[in-house]
C-alpha positions as CSV (number, residue, x, y, z in Angstrom):
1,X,104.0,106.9,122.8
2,X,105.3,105.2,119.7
3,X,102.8,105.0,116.4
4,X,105.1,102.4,114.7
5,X,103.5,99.4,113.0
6,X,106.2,97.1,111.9
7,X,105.4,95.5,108.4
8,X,107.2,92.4,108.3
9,X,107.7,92.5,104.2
10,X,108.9,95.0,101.9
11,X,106.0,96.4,100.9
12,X,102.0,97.0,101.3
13,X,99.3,97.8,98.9
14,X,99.2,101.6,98.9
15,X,95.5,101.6,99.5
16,X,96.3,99.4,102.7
17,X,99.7,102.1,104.0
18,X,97.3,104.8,103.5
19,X,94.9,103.1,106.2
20,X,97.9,103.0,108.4
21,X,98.8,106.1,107.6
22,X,95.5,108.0,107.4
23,X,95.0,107.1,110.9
24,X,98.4,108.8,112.4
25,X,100.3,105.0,112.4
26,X,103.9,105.1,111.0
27,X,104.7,101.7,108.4
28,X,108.3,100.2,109.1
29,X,109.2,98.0,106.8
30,X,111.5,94.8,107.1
31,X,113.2,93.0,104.7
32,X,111.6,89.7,103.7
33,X,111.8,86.5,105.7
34,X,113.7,88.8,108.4
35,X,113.7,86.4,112.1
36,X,115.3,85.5,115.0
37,X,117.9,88.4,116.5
38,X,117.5,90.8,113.5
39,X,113.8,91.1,113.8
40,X,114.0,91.9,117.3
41,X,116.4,94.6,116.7
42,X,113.9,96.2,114.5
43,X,111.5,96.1,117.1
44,X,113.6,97.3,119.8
45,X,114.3,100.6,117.4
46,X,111.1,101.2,116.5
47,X,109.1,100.1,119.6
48,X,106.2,99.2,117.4
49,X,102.5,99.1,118.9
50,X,101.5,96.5,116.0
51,X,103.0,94.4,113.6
52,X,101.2,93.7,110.2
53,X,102.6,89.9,109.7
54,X,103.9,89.1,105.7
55,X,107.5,87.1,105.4
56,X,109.3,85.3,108.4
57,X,108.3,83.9,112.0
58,X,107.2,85.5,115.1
59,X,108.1,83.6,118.3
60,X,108.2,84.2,121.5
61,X,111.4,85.7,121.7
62,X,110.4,88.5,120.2
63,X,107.1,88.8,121.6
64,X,109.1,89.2,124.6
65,X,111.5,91.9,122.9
66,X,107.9,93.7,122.0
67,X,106.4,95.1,124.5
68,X,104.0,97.3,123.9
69,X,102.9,95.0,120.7
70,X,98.8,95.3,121.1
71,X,98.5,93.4,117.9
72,X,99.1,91.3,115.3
73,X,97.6,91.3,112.1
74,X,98.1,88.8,109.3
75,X,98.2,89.6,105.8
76,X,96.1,86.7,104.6
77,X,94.4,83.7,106.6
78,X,97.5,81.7,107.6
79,X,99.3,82.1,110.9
80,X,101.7,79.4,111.3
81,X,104.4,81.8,110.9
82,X,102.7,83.3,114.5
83,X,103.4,82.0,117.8
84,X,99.7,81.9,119.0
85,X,100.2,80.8,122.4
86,X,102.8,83.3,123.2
87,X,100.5,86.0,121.5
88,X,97.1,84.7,123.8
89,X,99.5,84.6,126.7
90,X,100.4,88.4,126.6
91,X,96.3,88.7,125.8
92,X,97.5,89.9,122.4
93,X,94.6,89.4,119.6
94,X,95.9,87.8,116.6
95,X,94.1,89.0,113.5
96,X,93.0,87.4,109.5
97,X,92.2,88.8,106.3
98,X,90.6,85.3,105.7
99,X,88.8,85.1,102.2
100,X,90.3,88.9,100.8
101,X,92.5,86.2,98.6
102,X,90.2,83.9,97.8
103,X,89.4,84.4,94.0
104,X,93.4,85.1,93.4
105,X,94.4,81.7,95.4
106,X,91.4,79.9,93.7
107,X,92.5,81.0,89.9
108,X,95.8,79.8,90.8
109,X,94.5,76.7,92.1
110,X,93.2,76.0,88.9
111,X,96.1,77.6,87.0
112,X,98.3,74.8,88.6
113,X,95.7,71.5,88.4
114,X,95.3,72.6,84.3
115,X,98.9,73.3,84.1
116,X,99.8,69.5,85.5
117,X,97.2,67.6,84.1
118,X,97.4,69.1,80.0
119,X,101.8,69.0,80.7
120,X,102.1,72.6,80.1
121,X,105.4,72.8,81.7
122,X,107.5,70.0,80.0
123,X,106.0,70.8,76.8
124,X,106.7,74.4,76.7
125,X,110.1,73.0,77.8
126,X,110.4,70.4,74.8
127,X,109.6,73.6,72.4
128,X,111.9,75.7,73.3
129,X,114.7,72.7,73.4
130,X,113.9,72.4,69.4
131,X,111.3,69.5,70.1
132,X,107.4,68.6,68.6
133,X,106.6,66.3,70.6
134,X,102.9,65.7,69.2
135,X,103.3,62.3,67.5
136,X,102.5,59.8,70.7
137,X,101.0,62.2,73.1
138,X,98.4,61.8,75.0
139,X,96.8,64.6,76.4
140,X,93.8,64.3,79.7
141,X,90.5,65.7,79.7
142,X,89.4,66.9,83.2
143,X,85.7,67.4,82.6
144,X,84.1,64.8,84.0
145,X,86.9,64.0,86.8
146,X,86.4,64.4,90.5
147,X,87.8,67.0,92.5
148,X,88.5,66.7,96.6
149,X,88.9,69.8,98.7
150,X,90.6,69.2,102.0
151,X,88.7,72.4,104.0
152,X,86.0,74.2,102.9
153,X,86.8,77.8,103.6
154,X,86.4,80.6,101.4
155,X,89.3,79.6,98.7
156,X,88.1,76.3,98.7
157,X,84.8,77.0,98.5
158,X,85.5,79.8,95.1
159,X,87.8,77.1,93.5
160,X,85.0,74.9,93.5
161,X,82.7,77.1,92.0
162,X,86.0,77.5,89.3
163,X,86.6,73.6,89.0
164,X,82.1,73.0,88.6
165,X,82.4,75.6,86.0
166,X,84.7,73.2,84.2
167,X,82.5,70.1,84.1
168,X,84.1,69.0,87.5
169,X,82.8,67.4,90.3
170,X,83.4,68.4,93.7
171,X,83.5,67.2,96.7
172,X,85.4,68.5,100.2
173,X,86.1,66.8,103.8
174,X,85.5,69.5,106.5
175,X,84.2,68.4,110.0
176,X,83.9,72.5,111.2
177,X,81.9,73.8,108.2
178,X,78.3,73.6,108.3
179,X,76.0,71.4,106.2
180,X,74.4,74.2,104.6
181,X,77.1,75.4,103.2
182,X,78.1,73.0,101.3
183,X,74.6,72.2,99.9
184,X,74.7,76.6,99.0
185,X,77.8,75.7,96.7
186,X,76.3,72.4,95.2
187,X,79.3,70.2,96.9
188,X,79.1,66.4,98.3
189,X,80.1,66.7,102.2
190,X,82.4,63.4,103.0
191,X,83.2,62.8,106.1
192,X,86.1,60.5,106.2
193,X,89.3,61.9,104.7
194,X,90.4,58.2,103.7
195,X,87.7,58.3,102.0
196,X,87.9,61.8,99.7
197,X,91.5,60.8,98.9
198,X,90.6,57.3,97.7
199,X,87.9,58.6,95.7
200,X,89.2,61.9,93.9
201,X,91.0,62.5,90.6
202,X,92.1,65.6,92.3
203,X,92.7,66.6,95.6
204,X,92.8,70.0,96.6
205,X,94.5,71.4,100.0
206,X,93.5,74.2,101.8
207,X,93.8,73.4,105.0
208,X,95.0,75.5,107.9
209,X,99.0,74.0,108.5
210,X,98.4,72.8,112.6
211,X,100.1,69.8,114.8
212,X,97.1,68.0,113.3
213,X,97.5,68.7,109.6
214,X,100.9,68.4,109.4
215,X,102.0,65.5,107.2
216,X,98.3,65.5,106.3
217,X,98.8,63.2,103.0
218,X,101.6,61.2,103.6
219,X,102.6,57.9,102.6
220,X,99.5,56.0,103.8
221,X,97.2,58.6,102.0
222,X,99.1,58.4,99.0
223,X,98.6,54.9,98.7
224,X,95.1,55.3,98.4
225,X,95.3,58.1,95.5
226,X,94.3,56.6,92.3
227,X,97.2,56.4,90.3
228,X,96.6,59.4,87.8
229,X,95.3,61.3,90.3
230,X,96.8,65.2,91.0
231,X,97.9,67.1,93.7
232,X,97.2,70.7,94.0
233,X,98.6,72.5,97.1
234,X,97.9,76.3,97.6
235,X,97.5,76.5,101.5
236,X,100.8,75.5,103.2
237,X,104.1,72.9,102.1
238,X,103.4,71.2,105.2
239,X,100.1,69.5,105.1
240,X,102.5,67.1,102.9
241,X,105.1,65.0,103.3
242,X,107.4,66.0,100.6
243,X,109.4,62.9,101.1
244,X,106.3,60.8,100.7
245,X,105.6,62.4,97.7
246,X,108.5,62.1,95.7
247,X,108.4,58.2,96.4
248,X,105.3,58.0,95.1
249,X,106.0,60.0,92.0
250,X,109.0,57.8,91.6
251,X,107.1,54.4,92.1
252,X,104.1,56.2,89.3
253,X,101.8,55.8,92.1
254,X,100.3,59.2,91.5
255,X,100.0,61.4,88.3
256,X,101.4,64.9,89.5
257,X,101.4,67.7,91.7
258,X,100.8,71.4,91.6
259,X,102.7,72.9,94.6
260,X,102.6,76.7,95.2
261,X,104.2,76.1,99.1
262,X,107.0,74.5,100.3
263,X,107.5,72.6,103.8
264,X,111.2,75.3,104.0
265,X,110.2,78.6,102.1
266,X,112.4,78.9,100.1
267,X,113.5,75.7,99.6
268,X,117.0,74.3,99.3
269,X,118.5,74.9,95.7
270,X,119.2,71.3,95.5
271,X,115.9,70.1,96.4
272,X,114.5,66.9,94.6
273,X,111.4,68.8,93.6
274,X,113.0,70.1,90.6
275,X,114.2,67.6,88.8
276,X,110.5,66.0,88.6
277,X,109.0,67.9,85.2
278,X,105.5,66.1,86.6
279,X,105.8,69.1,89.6
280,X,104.6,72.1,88.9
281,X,105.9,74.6,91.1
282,X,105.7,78.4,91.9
283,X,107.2,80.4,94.7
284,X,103.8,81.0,96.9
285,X,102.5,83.6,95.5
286,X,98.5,82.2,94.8
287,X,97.3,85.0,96.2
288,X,99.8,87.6,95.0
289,X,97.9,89.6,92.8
290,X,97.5,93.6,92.7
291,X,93.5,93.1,93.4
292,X,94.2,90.3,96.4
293,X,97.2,92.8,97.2
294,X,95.3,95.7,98.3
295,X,92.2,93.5,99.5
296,X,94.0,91.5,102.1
297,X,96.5,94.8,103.0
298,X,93.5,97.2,103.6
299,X,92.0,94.3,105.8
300,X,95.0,93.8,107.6
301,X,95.6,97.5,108.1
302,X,92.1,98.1,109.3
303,X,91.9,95.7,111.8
304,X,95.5,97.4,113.3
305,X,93.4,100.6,113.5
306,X,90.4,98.8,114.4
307,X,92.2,97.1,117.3
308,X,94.5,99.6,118.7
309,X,90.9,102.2,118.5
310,X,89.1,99.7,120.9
311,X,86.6,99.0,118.5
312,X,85.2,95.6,118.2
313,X,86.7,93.0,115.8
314,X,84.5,90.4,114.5
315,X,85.4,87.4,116.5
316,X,85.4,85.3,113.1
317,X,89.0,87.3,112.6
318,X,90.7,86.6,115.7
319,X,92.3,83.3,115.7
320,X,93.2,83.5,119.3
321,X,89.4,84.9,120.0
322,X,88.5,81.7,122.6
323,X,91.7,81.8,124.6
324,X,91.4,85.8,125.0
325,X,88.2,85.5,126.2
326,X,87.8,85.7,129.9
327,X,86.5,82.2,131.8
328,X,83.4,82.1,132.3
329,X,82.8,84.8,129.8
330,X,79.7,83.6,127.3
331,X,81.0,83.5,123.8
């Protein structure tokens, strides 16, 4: 029987291929953002028994081109690059390393917000370009503003541990997350979206990316932002309508944006996005970071072993624990 985990990326932590490895699994690695036809021809020559997910989508297709695939493992919290249903209809357990990121995500969170709101960008830009452009600037304070999380999971809740250490006040719209945790972090629970957008200086997102979510602030959210007001996205490009959002940049509706994800990763050379200096962008990697590296890959890795040992997972790490449960079943 084949001991081939497939590792969609080019690379794991070598703490987390040692789990793999240390357990008899063999790591095959695929170029990044490998799909479609290609992926499936890894699959079919290496028959793999799990796949620890990184770069690129898994569909159905090759869910079907996979069979005996007892598991999926992400290599971080979000699986929108993971056909669920097709994985809960071949009872296949989709795994997270939710919150092994956090801190890394969280700094960069905050690494962005600072880096939009004191102009980092354009004025290292203006520098280099033979510019001092100090006479008539105005810089912005952030103490004292508001921040807005949209989610209150465990990156949301360490950036606003960050952002309170900062003189910033936080609050976060999350109908699933219990009361008590957010009076345990010191945070304002609102419970209308509207709402937190309307009210913050910042908004924050770290949402899971869903039907529900998608297109979360678009135009009609952005017309309730206050008009200096600042974006930060470090969960996924599509909780925002990037249309949206260059309209209101355009029209000065809003102040900025600090976007570490993309709606199309990577996203077109000519996109619009780069000819805005009042963007900050970086090429999703928040949570790319040697120590959230080998965190998230040893979690990954272990629930692999975990899984395929027929030892119990934590239900809190299967995303697809409710539909692989049987009916009836008490959960």
């Amino acid at each position: 029987m084949s001991k081939n985990v497939l590792i969609t990326g080019p690379s794991l932590a070598p703490a987390a291929e040692a789990v793999l490895t240390g357990a008899g699994y063999r790591p095959v690695y695929v170029p990044p953002y490998t799909e479609g036809e290609a992926l499936r021809r890894f699959s079919a020559e290496n028959d793999p028994v799990g796949v620890l997910v990184r770069m690129g989508r898994l569909d159905e297709a090759f869910l079907a081109a996979s069979p005996r695939v007892r598991v999926l493992s992400k290599h971080g919290a979000g699986v929108d690059n993971i056909d669920i249903a097709a994985a809960s209809a071949r009872r296949i357990p989709v795994l997270v390393a939710a919150g092994a990121n956090a801190v890394s995500v969280a700094e960069h969170a905050m690494a962005l917000l600072f880096a939009v709101a004191k102009k980092i960008v354009p004025l290292d830009r203006g520098l280099r370009e033979g510019r001092w452009e100090k006479p008539g600037f105005q810089g912005r304070e952030l103490a004292g503003s508001t921040m807005g999380l949209v989610a209150f999971g465990a990156i949301a809740r360490q950036t606003a541990r960050f952002a309170r250490a900062f003189g910033i006040a936080v609050s976060a719209y999350d109908p699933f997350c219990p009361a008590e945790v957010f009076e345990a972090e010191g945070v304002t629970r609102i419970d209308d979206l509207d709402r937190l957008v309307a009210g913050s200086d910042i908004v924050s997102l770290h949402s899971p990316l869903t039907p529900r979510t998608r297109h979360l602030i678009n135009a009609e959210r952005l017309a309730l932002m206050r008009p200096d007001a600042i974006i930060v996205n470090t969960a996924r490009g599509g909780l925002i309508d990037e249309t949206a959002l260059l309209a209101a940049l355009r029209e000065n509706r809003i102040g900025g944006a600090g976007l570490d994800t993309f709606a199309t990763e990577p996203p077109a050379a000519d996109h619009p996005f780069w000819a805005d200096m009042r963007l900050v962008l970086t090429p999703h990697i928040g949570g790319v970071t040697a120590a959230a590296n080998t965190r998230v890959g040893i979690e990954a890795a272990q629930g692999i072993v975990d899984c395929l040992a027929g030892r119990a997972i934590p239900p809190g790490r299967i995303v697809n624990h409710q539909e692989l449960v049987p009916a009836g079943a008490k959960v």
